[in-house]
Structure formats: structure tokens, C-alpha cells
C-alpha positions as protocol buffer text, in pm:
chain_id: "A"
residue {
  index: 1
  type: UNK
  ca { x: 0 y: 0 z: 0 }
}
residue {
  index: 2
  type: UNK
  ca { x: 315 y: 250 z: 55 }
}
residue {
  index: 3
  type: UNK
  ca { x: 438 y: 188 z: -298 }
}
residue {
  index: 4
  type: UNK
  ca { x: 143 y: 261 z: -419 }
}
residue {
  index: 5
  type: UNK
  ca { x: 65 y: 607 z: -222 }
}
residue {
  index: 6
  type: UNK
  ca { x: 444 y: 706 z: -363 }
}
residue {
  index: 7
  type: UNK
  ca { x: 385 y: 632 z: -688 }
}
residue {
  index: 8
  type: UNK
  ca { x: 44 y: 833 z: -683 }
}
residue {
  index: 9
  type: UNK
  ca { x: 235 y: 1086 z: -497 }
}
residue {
  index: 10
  type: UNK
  ca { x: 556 y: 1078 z: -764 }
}
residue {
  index: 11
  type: UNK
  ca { x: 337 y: 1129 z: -1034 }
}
residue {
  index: 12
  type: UNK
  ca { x: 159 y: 1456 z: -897 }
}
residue {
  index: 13
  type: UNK
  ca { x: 521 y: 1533 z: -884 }
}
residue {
  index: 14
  type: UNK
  ca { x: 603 y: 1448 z: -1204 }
}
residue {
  index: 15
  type: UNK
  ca { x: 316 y: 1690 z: -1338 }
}
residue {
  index: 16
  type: UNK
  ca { x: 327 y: 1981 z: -1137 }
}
residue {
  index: 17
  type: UNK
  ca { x: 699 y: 1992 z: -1173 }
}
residue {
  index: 18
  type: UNK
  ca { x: 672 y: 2001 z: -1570 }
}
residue {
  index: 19
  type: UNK
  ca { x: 886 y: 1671 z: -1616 }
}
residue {
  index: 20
  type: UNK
  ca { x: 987 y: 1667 z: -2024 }
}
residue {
  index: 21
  type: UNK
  ca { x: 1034 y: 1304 z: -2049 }
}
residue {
  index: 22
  type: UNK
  ca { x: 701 y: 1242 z: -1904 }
}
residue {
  index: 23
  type: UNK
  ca { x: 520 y: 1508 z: -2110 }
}
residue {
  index: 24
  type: UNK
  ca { x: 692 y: 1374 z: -2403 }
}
residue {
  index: 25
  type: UNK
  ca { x: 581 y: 1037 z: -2335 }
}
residue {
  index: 26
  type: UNK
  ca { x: 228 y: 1128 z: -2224 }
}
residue {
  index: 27
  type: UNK
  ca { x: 231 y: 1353 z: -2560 }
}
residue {
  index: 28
  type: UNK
  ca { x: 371 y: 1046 z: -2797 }
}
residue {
  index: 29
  type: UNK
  ca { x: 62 y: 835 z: -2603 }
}
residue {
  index: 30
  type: UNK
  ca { x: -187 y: 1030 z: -2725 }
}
residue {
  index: 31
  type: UNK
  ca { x: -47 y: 1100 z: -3042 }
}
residue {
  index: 32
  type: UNK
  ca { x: -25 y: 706 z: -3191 }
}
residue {
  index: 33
  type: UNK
  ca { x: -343 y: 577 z: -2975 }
}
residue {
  index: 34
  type: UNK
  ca { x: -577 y: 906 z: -3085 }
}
residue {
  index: 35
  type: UNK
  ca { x: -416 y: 854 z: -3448 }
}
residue {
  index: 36
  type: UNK
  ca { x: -454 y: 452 z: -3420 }
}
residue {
  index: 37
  type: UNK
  ca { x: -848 y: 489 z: -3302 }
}
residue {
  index: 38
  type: UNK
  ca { x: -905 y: 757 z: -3520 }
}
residue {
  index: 39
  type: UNK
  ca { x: -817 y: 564 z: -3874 }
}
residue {
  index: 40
  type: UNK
  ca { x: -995 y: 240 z: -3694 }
}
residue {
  index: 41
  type: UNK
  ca { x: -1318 y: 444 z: -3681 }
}
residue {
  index: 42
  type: UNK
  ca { x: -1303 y: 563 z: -4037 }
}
residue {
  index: 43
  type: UNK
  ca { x: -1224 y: 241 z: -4180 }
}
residue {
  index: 44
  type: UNK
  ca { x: -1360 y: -2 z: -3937 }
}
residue {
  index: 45
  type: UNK
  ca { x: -1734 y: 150 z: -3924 }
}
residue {
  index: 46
  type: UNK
  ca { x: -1802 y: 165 z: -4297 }
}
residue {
  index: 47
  type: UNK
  ca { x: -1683 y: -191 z: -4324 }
}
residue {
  index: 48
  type: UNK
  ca { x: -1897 y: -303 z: -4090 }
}
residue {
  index: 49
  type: UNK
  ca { x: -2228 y: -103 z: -4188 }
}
residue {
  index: 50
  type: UNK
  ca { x: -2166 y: -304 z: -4469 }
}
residue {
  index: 51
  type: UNK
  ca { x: -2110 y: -646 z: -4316 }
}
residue {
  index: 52
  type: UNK
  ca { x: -2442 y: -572 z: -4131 }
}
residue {
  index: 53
  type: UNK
  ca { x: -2675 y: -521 z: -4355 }
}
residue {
  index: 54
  type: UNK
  ca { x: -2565 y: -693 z: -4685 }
}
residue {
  index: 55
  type: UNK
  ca { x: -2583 y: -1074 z: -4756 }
}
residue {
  index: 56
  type: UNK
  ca { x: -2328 y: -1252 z: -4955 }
}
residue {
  index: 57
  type: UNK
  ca { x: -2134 y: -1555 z: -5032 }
}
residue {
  index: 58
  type: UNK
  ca { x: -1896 y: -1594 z: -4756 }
}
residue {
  index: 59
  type: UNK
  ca { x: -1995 y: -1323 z: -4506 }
}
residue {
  index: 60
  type: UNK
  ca { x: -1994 y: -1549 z: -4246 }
}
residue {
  index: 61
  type: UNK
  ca { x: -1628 y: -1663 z: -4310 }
}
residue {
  index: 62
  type: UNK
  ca { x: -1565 y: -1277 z: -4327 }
}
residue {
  index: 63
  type: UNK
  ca { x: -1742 y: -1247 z: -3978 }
}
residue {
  index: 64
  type: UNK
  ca { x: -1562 y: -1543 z: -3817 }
}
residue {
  index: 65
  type: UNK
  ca { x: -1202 y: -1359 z: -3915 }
}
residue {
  index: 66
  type: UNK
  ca { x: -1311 y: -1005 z: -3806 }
}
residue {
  index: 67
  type: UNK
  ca { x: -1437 y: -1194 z: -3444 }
}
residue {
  index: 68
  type: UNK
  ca { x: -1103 y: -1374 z: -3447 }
}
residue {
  index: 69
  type: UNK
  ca { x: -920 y: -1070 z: -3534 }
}
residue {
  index: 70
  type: UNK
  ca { x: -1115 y: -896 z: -3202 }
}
residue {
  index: 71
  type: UNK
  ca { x: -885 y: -1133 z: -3015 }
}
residue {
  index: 72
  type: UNK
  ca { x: -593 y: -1102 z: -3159 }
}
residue {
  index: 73
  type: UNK
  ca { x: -279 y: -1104 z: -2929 }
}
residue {
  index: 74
  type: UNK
  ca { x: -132 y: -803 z: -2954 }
}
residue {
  index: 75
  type: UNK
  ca { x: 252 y: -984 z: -3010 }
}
residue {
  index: 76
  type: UNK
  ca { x: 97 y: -1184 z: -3281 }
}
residue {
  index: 77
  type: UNK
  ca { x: -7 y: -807 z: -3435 }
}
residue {
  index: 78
  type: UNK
  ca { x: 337 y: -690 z: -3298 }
}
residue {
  index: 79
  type: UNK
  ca { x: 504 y: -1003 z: -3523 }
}
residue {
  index: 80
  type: UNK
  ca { x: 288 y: -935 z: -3846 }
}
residue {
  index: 81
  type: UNK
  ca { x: 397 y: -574 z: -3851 }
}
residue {
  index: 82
  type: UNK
  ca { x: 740 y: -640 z: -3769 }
}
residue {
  index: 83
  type: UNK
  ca { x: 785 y: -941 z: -4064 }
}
residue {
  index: 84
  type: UNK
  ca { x: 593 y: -668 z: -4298 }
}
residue {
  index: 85
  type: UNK
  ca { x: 825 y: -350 z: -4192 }
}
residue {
  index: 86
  type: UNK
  ca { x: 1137 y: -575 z: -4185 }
}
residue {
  index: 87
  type: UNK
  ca { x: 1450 y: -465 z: -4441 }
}
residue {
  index: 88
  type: UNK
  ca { x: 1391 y: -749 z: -4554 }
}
residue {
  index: 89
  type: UNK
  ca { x: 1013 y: -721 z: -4549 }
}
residue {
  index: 90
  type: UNK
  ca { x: 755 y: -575 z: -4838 }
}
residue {
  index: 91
  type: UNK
  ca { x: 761 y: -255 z: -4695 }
}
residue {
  index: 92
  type: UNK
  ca { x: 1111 y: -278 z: -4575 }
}
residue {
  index: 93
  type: UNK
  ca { x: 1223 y: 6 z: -4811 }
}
residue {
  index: 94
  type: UNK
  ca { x: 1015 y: 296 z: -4597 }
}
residue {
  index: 95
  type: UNK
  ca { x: 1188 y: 253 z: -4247 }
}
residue {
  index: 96
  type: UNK
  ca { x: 888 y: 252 z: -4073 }
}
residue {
  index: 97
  type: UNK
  ca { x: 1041 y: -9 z: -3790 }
}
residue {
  index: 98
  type: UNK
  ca { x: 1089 y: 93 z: -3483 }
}
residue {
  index: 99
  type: UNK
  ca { x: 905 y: 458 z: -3553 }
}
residue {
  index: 100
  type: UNK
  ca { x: 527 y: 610 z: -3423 }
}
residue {
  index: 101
  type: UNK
  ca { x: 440 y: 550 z: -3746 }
}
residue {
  index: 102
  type: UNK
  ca { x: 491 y: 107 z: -3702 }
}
residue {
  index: 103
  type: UNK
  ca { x: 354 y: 182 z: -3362 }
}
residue {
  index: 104
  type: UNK
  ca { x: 5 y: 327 z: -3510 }
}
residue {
  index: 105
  type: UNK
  ca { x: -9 y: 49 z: -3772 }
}
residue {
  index: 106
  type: UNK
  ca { x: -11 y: -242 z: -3473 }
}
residue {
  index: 107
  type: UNK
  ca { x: -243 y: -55 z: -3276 }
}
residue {
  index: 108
  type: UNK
  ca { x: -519 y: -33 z: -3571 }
}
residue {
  index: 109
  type: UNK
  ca { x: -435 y: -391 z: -3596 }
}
residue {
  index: 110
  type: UNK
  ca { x: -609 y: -486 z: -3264 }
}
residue {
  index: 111
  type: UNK
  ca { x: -850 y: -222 z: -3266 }
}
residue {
  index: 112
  type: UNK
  ca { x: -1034 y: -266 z: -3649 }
}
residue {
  index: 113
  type: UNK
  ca { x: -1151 y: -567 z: -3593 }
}
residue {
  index: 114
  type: UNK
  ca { x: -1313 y: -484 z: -3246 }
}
residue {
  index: 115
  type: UNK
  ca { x: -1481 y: -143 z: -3435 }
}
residue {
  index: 116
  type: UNK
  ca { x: -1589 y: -346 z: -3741 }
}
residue {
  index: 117
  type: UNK
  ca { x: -1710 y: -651 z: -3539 }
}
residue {
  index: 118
  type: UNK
  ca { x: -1936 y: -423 z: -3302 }
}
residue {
  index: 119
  type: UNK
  ca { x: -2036 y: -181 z: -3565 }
}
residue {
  index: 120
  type: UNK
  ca { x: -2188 y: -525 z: -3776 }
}
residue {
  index: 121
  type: UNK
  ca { x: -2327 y: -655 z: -3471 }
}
residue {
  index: 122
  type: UNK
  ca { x: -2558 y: -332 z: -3417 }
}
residue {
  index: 123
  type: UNK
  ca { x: -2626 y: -314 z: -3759 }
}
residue {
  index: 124
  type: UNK
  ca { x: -2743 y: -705 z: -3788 }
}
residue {
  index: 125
  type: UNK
  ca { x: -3021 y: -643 z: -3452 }
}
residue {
  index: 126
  type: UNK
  ca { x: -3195 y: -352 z: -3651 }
}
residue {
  index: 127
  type: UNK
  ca { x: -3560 y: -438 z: -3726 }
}
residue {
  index: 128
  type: UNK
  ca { x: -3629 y: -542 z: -4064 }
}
residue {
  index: 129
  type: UNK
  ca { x: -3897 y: -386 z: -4045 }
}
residue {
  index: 130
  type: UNK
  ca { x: -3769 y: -76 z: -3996 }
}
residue {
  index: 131
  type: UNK
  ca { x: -3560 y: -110 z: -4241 }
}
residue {
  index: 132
  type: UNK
  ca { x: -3880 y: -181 z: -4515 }
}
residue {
  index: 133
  type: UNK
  ca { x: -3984 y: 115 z: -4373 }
}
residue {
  index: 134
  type: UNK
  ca { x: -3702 y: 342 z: -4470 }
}
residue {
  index: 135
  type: UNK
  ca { x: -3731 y: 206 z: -4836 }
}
residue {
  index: 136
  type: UNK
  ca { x: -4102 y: 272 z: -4896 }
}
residue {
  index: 137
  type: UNK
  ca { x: -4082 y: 641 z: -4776 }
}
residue {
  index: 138
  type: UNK
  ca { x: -3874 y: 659 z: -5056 }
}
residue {
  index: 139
  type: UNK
  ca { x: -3537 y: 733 z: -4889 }
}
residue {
  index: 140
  type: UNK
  ca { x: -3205 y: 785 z: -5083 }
}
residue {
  index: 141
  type: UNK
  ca { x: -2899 y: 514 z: -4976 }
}
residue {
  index: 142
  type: UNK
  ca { x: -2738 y: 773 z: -4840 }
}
residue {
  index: 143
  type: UNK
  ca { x: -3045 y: 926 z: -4616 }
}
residue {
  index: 144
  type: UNK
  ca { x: -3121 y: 550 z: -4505 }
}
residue {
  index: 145
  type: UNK
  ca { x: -2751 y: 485 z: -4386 }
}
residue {
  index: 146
  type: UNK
  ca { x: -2778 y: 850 z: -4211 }
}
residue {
  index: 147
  type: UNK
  ca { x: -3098 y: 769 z: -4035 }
}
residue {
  index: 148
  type: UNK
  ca { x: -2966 y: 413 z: -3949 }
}
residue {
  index: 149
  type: UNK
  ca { x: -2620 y: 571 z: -3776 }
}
residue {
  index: 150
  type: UNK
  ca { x: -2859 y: 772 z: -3569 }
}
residue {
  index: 151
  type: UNK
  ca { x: -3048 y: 487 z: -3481 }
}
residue {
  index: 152
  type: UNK
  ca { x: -2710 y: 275 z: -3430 }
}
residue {
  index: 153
  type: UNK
  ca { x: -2494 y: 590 z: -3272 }
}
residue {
  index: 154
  type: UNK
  ca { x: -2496 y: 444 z: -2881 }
}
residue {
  index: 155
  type: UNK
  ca { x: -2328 y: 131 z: -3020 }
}
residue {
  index: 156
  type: UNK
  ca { x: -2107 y: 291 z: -3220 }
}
residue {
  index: 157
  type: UNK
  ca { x: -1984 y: 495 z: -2942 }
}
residue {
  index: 158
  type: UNK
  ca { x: -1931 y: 184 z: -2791 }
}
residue {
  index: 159
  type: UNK
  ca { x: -1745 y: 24 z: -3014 }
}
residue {
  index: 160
  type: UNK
  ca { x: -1537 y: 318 z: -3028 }
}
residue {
  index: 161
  type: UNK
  ca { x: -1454 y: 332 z: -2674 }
}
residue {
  index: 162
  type: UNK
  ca { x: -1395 y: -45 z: -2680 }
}
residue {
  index: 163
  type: UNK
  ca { x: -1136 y: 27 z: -2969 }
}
residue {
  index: 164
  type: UNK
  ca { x: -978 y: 306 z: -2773 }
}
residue {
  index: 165
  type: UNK
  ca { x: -948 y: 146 z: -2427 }
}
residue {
  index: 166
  type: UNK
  ca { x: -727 y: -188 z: -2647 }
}
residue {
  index: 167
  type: UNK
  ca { x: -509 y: 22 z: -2781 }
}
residue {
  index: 168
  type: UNK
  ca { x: -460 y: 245 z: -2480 }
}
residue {
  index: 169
  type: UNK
  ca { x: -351 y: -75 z: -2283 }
}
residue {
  index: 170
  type: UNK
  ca { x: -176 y: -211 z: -2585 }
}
residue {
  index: 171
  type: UNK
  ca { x: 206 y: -296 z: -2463 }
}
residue {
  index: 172
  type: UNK
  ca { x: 345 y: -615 z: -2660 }
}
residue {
  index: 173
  type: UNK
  ca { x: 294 y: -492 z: -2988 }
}
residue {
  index: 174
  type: UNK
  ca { x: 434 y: -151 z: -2949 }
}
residue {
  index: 175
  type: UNK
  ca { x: 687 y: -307 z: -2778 }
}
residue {
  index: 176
  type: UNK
  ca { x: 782 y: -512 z: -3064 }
}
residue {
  index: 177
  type: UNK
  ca { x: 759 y: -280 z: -3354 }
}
residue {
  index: 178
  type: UNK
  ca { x: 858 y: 83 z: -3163 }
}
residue {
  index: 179
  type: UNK
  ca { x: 1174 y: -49 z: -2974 }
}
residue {
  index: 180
  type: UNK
  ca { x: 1066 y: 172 z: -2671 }
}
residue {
  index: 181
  type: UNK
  ca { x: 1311 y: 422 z: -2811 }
}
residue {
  index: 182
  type: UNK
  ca { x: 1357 y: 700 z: -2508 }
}
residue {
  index: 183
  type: UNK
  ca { x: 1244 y: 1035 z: -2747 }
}
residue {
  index: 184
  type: UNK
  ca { x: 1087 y: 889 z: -2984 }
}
residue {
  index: 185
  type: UNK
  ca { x: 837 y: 557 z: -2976 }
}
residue {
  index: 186
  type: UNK
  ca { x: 876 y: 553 z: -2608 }
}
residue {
  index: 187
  type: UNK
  ca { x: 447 y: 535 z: -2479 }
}
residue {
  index: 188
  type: UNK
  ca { x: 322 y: 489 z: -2121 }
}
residue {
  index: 189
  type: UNK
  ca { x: 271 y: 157 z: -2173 }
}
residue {
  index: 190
  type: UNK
  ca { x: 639 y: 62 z: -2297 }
}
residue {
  index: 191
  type: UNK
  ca { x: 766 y: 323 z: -2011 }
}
residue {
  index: 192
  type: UNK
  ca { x: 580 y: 131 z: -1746 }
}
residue {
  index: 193
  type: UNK
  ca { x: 737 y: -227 z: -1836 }
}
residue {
  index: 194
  type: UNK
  ca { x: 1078 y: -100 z: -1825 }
}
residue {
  index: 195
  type: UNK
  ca { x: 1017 y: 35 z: -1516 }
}
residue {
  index: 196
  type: UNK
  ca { x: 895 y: -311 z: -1321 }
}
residue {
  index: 197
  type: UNK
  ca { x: 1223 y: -446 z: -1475 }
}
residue {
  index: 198
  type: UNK
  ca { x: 1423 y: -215 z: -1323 }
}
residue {
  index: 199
  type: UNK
  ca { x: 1250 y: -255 z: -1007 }
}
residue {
  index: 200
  type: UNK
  ca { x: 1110 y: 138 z: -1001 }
}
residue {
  index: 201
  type: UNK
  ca { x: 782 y: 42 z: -885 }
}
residue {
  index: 202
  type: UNK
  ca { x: 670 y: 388 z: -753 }
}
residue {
  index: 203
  type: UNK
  ca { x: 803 y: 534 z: -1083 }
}
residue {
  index: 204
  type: UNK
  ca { x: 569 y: 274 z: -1288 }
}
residue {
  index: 205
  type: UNK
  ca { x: 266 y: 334 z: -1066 }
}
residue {
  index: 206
  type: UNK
  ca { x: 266 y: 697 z: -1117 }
}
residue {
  index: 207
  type: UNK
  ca { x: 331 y: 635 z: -1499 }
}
residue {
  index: 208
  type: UNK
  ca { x: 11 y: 395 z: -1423 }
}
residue {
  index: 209
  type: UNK
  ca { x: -177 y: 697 z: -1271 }
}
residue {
  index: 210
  type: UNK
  ca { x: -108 y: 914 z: -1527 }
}
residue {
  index: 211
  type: UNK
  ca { x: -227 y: 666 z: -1862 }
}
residue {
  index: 212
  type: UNK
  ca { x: -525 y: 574 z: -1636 }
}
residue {
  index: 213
  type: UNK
  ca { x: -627 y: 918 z: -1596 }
}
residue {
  index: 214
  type: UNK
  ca { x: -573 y: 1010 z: -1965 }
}
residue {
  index: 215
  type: UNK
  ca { x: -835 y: 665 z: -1991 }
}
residue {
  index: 216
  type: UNK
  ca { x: -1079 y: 813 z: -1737 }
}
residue {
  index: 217
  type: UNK
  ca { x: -1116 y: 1170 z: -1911 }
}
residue {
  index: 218
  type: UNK
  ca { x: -1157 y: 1037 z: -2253 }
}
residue {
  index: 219
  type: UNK
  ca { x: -1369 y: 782 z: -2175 }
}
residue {
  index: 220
  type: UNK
  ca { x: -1563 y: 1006 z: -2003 }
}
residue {
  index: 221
  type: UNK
  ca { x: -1611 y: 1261 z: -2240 }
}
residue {
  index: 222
  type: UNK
  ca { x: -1690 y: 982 z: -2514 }
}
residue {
  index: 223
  type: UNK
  ca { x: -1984 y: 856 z: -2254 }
}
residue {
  index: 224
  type: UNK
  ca { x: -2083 y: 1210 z: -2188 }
}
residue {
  index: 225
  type: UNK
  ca { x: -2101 y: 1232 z: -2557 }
}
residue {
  index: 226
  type: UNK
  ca { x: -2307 y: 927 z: -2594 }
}
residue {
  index: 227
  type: UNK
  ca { x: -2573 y: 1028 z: -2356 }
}
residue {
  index: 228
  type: UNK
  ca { x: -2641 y: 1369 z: -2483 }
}
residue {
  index: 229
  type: UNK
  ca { x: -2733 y: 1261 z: -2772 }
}
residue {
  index: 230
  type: UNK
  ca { x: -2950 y: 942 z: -2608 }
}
residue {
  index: 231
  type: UNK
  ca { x: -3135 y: 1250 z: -2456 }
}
residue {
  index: 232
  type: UNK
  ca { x: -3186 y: 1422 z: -2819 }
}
């Protein structure tokens, strides 16, 4: 319990006394997860509107991969990533190993499938009927998608925040593919593991309070978000 009130007590420290390297590694933190969640939204909801409400030859395959792909380990992502940014590798000509930019492409790695999975779900339990509905009042495909994102927004929010909180606690992968370079890929995450190994556990607890609390106020203004517009 006294390692624990230090750490909480080193990392008000750490804050109020303007520490660089843990700005810098707060910053880099926000920077690759808020990139990493933000392409995983933009890609990952389309796809699934449209696994959820078309029908085709092999859609359930598709849906057994992207449910499989929600549990992917991040070190298996972390491996993939690293074989396809490796010298030797297809893209081994960009040197994008062991930069933000190989960190970002793990993260939406582990967090697509858990946006596209979710987003298909909501979209599979709307009514049928409702959706008969929309088509005989004569709406356009692009008004019925709009009014069925309205309809589907709570769970999407969801989904989002489900995306954001894996790659927020994502650690093997960026691990594996950012090095944990002090400056430059270094995250909280990475920060805190070298830590335990060194054996500065008040040091990784306040890094813990600080990535917890960056969880708690987006989180919180995502669900703030989500129930304002419940009310309207």
C-alpha cells in the first residue's frame, strides 16, 4: 500500500513539476493511440455497416475472421507488422520499424476488428422492419444509412470506446515494432514495463496513474457524448 501512495504521490510530482520526459511520453501516447483509433473508426465503421446489412457468399467466413481478429494477441499483431516492416520485409524500403508510425499500424491492428465486429453486430439487430420502412418512404442510400447511424450511434460509441481502451492498454505490440526508443516511440505503456524491470515500482505506478487518468477523461467525455445525444 506505501508503494502505491508514492507512486500516486511521484506522479503529482512528475506533473506539477513540468517533467519533459514524461510530457513527451504522455504527448507520444496520445499521439499514436488518438491517431490509431481515429483511422480504426473511419475504416472499421463503414466496413462493418456493410457487413451488417448486406448478404453474400462468404460473409460469415468474413465475420468469423473479423471476431477472431477482435482477439488477436497483440505480439501476434506486434510479429505481423514487424515481418511486414522488416528490411527485408515488403515494406522494408520505408523505415517505418521501430518509428510512431509502425507503432500506429499495430495498434489499428487490434483495434479494427473490435470497431468493425461491433459496428456489424448493431447493424445485424436492426428491425427489418424498420428497415422496409425506410425504403417505402422513398429514402435515398445515403439518407437511409444516415438515419440508421442515428439509430445505431450508442453502439457505435461503444465500439469506439472499446477500440480506444485496447489500444490504450496495448504494450506487446508496441513493444515489438517501436523499440521503446527514449524520445521517440517511447508510450506509457512501454515506459511502465521497463520500469517493473528495473524494479522502479513507484516510478511505474505513477506512470500507471497518469495513462489511467488520460483513460478516465476520454472515456468520459466519449460517454458524456453518448448520452447527450440518447437525450436528443
Amino acid at each position: 500500500m506505501e508503494i502505491f501512495i508514492d507512486g500516486i504521490i511521484k506522479a503529482i510530482k512528475m506533473i506539477l513539476s513540468g517533467d519533459k520526459e514524461v510530457f513527451d511520453i504522455t504527448y507520444t501516447t496520445l499521439q499514436v493511440c488518438l491517431t490509431a483509433i481515429l483511422i480504426s473508426t473511419v475504416v472499421g465503421i463503414p466496413l462493418g455497416v456493410l457487413l451488417g446489412l448486406n448478404s453474400f457468399p462468404g460473409k460469415k467466413i468474413v465475420l468469423v475472421f473479423v471476431n477472431i481478429g477482435m482477439g488477436l494477441p497483440p505480439v501476434v499483431a506486434g510479429l505481423y507488422i514487424t515481418m511486414l516492416l522488416w528490411r527485408s520485409g515488403p515494406l522494408g524500403n520505408l523505415g517505418l520499424l521501430y518509428t510512431t508510425h509502425a507503432i500506429i499500424m499495430a495498434q489499428v491492428l487490434v483495434s479494427l476488428p473490435i470497431i468493425i465486429g461491433l459496428t456489424a453486430a448493431a447493424f445485424q439487430q436492426i428491425d427489418h422492419k424498420m428497415l422496409m420502412q425506410i425504403k417505402a418512404l422513398g429514402a435515398t442510400g445515403f439518407q437511409r444509412i444516415g438515419l440508421l447511424l442515428r439509430e445505431t450511434k450508442l453502439a457505435i460509441l461503444a465500439a469506439i470506446m472499446a477500440g480506444l481502451g485496447r489500444v490504450l492498454a496495448e504494450v506487446g505490440a508496441a513493444m515489438m515494432v517501436g523499440g521503446n526508443i527514449k524520445g521517440d516511440t517511447r508510450i506509457l505503456t512501454t515506459s511502465m514495463v521497463m520500469e517493473v524491470s528495473k524494479g522502479n515500482f513507484d516510478v511505474a505506478i505513477a506512470l500507471s496513474f497518469i495513462l489511467m487518468s488520460l483513460a478516465f477523461m476520454i472515456t468520459f467525455l466519449l460517454t458524456i457524448l453518448q448520452q447527450r445525444k440518447q437525450r436528443v
